[in-house]
Legacy VTK file of the C-alpha trace (Angstrom):
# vtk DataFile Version 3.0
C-alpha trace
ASCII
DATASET POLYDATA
POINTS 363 float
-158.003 120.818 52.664
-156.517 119.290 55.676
-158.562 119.897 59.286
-155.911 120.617 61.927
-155.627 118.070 64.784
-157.705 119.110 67.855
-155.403 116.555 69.851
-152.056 117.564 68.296
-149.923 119.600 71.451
-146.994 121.760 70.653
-143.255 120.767 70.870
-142.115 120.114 73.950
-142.506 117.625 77.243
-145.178 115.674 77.000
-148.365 117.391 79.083
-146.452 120.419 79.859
-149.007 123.129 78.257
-151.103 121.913 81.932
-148.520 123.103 83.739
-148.460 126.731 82.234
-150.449 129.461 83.426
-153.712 130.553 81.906
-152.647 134.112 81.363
-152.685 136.477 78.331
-149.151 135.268 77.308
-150.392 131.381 76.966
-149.892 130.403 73.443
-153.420 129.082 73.342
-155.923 131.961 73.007
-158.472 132.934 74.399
-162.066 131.847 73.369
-164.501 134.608 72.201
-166.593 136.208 75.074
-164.073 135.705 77.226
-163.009 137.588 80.333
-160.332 139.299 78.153
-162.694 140.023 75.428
-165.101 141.794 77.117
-165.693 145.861 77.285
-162.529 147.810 78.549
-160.722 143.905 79.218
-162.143 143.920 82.513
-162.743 140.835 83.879
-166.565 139.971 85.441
-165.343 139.348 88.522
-164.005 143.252 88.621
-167.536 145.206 88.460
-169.126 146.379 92.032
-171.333 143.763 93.641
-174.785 144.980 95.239
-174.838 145.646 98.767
-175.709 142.167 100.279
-174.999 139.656 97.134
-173.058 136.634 97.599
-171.121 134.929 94.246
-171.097 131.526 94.955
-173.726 129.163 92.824
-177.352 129.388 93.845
-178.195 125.605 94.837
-181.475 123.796 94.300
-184.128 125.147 96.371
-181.918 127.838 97.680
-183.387 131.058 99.418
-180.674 133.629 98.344
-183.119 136.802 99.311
-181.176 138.934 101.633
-181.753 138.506 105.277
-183.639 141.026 107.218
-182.182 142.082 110.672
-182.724 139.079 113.292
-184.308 137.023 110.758
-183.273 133.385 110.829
-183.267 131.063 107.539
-182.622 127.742 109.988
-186.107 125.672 109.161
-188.411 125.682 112.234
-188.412 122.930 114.393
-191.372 120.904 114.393
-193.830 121.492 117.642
-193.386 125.067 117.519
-191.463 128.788 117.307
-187.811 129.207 118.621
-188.029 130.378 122.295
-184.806 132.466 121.805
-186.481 134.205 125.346
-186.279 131.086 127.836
-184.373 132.199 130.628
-181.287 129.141 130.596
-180.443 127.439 133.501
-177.540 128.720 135.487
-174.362 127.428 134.728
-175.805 125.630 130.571
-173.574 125.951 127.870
-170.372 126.560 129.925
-167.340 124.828 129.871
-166.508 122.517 132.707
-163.300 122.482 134.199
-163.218 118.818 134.705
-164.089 117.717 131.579
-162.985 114.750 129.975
-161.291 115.420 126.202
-160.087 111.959 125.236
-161.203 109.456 123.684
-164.785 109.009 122.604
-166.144 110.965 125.769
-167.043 114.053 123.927
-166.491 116.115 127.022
-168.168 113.702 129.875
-167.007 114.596 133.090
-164.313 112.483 134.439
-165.318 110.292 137.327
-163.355 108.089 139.636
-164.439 104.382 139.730
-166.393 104.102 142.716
-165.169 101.606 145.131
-166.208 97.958 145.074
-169.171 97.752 147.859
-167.622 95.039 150.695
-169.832 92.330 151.027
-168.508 90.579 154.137
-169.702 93.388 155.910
-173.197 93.673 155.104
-174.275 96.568 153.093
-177.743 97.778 152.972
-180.898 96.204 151.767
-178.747 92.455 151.425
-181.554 90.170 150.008
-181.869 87.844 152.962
-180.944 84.260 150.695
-177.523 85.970 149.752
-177.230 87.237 153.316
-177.487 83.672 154.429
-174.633 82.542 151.504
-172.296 84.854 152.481
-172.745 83.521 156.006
-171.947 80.194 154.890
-175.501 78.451 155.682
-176.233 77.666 152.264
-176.407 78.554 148.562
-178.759 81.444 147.352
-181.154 78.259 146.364
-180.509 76.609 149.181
-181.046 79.872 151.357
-184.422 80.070 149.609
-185.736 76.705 150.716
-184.684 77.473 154.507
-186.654 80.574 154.414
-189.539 78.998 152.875
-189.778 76.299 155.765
-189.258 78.825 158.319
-185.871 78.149 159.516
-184.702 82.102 159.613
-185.464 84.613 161.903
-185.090 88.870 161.805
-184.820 90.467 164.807
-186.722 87.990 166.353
-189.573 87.260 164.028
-189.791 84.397 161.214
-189.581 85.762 157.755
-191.043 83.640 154.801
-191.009 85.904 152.227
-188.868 85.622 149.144
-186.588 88.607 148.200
-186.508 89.913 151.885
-184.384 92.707 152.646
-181.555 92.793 155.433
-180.581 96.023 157.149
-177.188 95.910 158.600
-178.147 96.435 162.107
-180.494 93.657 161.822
-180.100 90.589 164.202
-180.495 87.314 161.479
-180.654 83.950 163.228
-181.008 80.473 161.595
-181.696 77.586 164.165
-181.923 79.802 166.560
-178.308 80.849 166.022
-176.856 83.945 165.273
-175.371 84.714 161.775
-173.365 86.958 159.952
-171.804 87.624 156.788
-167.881 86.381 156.926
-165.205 86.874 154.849
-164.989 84.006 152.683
-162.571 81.269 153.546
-161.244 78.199 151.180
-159.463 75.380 153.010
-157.990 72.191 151.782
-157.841 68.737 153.674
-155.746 66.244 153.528
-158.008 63.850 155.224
-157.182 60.333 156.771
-159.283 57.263 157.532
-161.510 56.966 160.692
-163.180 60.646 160.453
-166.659 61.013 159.234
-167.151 64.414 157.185
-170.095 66.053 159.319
-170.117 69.509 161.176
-171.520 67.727 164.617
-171.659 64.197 165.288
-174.107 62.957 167.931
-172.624 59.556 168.484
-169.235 62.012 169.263
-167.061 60.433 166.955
-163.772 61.796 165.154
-165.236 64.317 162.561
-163.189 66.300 160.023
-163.979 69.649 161.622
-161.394 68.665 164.049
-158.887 68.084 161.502
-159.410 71.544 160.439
-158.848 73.543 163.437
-156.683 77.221 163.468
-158.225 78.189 160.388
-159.944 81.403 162.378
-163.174 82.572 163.396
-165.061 81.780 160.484
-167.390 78.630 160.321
-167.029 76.035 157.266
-168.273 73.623 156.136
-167.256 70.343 154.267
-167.891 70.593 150.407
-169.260 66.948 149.395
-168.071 64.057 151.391
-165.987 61.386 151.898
-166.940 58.298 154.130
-165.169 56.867 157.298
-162.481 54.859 155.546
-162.306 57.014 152.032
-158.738 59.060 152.203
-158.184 62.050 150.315
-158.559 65.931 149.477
-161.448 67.226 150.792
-162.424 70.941 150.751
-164.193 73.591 152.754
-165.600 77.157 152.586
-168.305 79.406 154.115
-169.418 80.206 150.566
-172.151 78.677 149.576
-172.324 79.488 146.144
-169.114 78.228 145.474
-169.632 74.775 147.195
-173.269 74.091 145.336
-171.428 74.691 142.182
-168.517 71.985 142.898
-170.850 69.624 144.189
-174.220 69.642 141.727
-173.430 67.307 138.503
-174.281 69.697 136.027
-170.964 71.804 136.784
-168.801 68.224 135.791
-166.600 68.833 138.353
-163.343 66.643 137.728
-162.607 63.672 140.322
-160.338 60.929 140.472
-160.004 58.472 142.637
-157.000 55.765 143.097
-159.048 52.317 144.084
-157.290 49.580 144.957
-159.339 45.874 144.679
-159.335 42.293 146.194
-158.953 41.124 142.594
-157.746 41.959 139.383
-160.324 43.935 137.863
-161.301 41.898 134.371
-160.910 43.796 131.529
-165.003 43.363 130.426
-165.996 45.208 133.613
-163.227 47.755 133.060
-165.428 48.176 129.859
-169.263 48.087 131.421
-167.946 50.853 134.014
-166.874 52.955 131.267
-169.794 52.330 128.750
-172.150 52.446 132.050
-173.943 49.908 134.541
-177.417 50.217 136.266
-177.468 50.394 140.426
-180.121 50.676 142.475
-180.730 54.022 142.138
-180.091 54.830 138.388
-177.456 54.370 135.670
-173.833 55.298 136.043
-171.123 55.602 133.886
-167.215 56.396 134.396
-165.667 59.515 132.986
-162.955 58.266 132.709
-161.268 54.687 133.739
-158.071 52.522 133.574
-155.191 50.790 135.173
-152.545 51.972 137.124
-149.507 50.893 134.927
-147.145 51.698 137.540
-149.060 49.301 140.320
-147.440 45.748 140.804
-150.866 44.121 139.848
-153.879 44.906 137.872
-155.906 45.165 141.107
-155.548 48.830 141.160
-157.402 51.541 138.910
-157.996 55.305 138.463
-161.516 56.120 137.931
-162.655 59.816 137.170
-166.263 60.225 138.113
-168.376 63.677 138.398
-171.451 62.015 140.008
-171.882 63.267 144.055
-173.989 60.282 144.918
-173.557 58.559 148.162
-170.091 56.042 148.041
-170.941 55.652 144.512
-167.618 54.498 143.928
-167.392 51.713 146.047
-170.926 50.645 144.807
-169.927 50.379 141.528
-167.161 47.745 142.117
-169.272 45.975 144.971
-172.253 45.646 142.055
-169.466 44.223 139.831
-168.231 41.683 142.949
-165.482 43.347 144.503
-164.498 44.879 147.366
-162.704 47.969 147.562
-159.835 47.366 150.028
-158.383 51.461 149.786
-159.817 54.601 148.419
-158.184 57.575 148.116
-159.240 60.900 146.078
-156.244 62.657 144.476
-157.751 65.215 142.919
-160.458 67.083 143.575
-161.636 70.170 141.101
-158.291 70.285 139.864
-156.605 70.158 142.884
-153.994 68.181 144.131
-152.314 66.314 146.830
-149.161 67.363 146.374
-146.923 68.616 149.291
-149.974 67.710 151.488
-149.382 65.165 153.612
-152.076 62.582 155.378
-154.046 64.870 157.998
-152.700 68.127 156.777
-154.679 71.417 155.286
-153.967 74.675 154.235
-155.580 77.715 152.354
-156.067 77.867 148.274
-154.606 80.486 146.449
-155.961 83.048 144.743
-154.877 81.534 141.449
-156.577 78.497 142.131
-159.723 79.778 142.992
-159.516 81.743 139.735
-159.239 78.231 137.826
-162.196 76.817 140.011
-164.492 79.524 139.180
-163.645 79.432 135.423
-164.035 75.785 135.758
-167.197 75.730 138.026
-169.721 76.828 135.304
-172.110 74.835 133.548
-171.117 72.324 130.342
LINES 1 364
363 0 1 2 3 4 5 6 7 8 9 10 11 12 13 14 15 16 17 18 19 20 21 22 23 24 25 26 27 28 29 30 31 32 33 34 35 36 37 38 39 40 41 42 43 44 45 46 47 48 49 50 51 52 53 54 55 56 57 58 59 60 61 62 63 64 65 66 67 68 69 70 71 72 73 74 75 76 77 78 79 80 81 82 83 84 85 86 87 88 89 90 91 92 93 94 95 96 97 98 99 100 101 102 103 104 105 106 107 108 109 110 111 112 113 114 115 116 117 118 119 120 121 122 123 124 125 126 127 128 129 130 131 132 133 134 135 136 137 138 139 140 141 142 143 144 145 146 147 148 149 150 151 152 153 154 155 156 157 158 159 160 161 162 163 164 165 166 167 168 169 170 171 172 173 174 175 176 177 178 179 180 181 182 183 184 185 186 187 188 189 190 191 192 193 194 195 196 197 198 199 200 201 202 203 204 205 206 207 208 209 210 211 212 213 214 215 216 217 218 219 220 221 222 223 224 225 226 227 228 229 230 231 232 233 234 235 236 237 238 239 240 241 242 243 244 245 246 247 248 249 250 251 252 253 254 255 256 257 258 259 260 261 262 263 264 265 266 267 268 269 270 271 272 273 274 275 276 277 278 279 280 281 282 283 284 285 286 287 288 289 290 291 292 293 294 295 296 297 298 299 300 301 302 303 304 305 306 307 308 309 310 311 312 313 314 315 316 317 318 319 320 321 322 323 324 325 326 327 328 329 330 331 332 333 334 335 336 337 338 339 340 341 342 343 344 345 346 347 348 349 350 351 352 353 354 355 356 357 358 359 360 361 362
């Protein structure tokens, strides 16, 4: 006797029998015990519940015991009972009108950004090193070393201690001068031969501070150095900070100088000044070093060199056997000569100091 096929579906579209409704008139009947087999074809669903019963599927674990009046299924919370009696603070739970609904806030308040404090003008409790940096004196380090040896004064009286506080009424003195915190000036030199780069020369010789004058009331100072008959960009500020960074090797702060010889520089010490030679007081090695192709003879070079040490250019041709006849820096963190003419300075941009802060840090 043939079985019939469980899997065989009647004529028509392919899957269409899912599509049909499951009432009396589908062609598929109804298994036995079903809703429409039972008693008086009522379905289950049609008898009266009990007061308080719910239908849905009892899960694991579930409590389905009807709840008295005020009683609470929510598990306890550990450390004690529910103190559904504690008075609440005025004002909990409430909306607030200048709440913030964007974003990821999840209803913090809006606030406004609060304004940037300004520094040139002293604010409270100014630790007394960065006091003395915004004044120009020195760096924060710097500052720290001139308080330690006693060189500051507060309202009278020598303070030694580290992390001092400043009030702004207070009356700071260093050398027995009166400072205070400036707004920060950046000033660029075009500086000739015959000036020494000091602040005050005994001897009352041409210093670059005169070269400088008109820049306003705040005092600068020169950020490295350049000797009597070195030409060349030379820079200066009242912040401290900023010049310790351009001047400490560690920060690689790009220089280049155009030197111009007695003699044809030979092509070996071209190399030892790039591979490195030994002076008096330690090894040194170019950056960067080569001939001016565009100079009539091979006398003249470019050297790049971040070292700060004292004429160290000019010592390392004199410990090769040459003389430097000129010397002139052309660019200085960056910076450039041009539209500057010999003896002429003006103020950086902003976008310039941006580039020598990003470029200021250590390598």
């Amino acid at each position: 006797m043939d079985r019939p096929n469980k899997n065989r579906r009647p004529a028509g579209k392919p899957g269409s029998d899912r599509r049909k409704s499951n009432s009396d008139n589908s062609p598929r009947g109804r298994k036995p015990g079903g809703r429409s087999n039972r008693p008086g074809g009522k379905k289950f669903e049609d008898r009266p519940r009990r007061e308080g019963e719910d239908r849905r599927p009892k899960r694991d674990g579930e409590d389905r015991r009807p709840k008295r009046d005020g009683e609470d299924r929510r598990p306890k919370r550990a450390g004690g009972e529910r103190r559904d009696d504690r008075p609440r603070r005025d004002g909990a739970f409430k909306s607030r009108p200048n709440a913030w609904r964007g974003g990821n806030q999840k209803g913090k308040p809006f606030r406004k950004p609060r304004p940037k404090k300004d520094e040139s003008k002293g604010s409270a409790d100014t630790r007394l090193n960065k006091y003395l940096a915004h004044a120009g004196v020195a760096s924060r380090r710097e500052a720290d070393n001139l308080i330690a040896t006693g060189l500051v004064q507060v309202n009278g009286k020598v303070v030694t201690e580290m992390g001092y506080k400043v009030q702004p009424n207070d009356e700071v003195r260093f050398n027995n001068e009166r400072i205070s915190p400036e707004k920060k000036v950046y000033v660029l030199l075009n500086k000739p031969k015959d000036f020494i780069t000091t602040v005050d020369d005994p001897q009352n010789r041409k210093t670059v501070m005169q070269l400088v004058q008109g820049h306003g009331p705040e005092r600068i100072y020169p950020v490295g150095r350049l000797d009597r008959m070195t030409t060349g960009l030379l820079m200066f500020t009242n912040d401290g900070d900023l010049a310790k960074r351009l001047t400490h090797p560690r920060y690689n702060v790009r220089k280049v100088y155009h030197v111009v010889l007695d003699q044809t520089l030979k092509p070996n010490h071209l190399d030892d000044i790039r591979k490195g030679i030994k002076l008096e007081d330690g090894p040194i090695a170019a950056d960067e070093i080569s001939y001016i192709e565009s100079a009539a003879s091979r006398k003249e070079v470019g050297i790049e060199i971040h070292s700060g040490r004292n004429r160290i250019v000019r010592r390392i041709f004199e410990h090769l056997g040459y003389k430097v006849v000129r010397l002139d820096r052309v660019v200085f963190a960056n910076l450039t000569k041009r539209n500057l003419k010999r003896g002429q300075w003006r103020f950086l941009t902003r976008e310039e100091l941006q580039r020598m802060a990003m470029m200021s840090k250590p390598k």
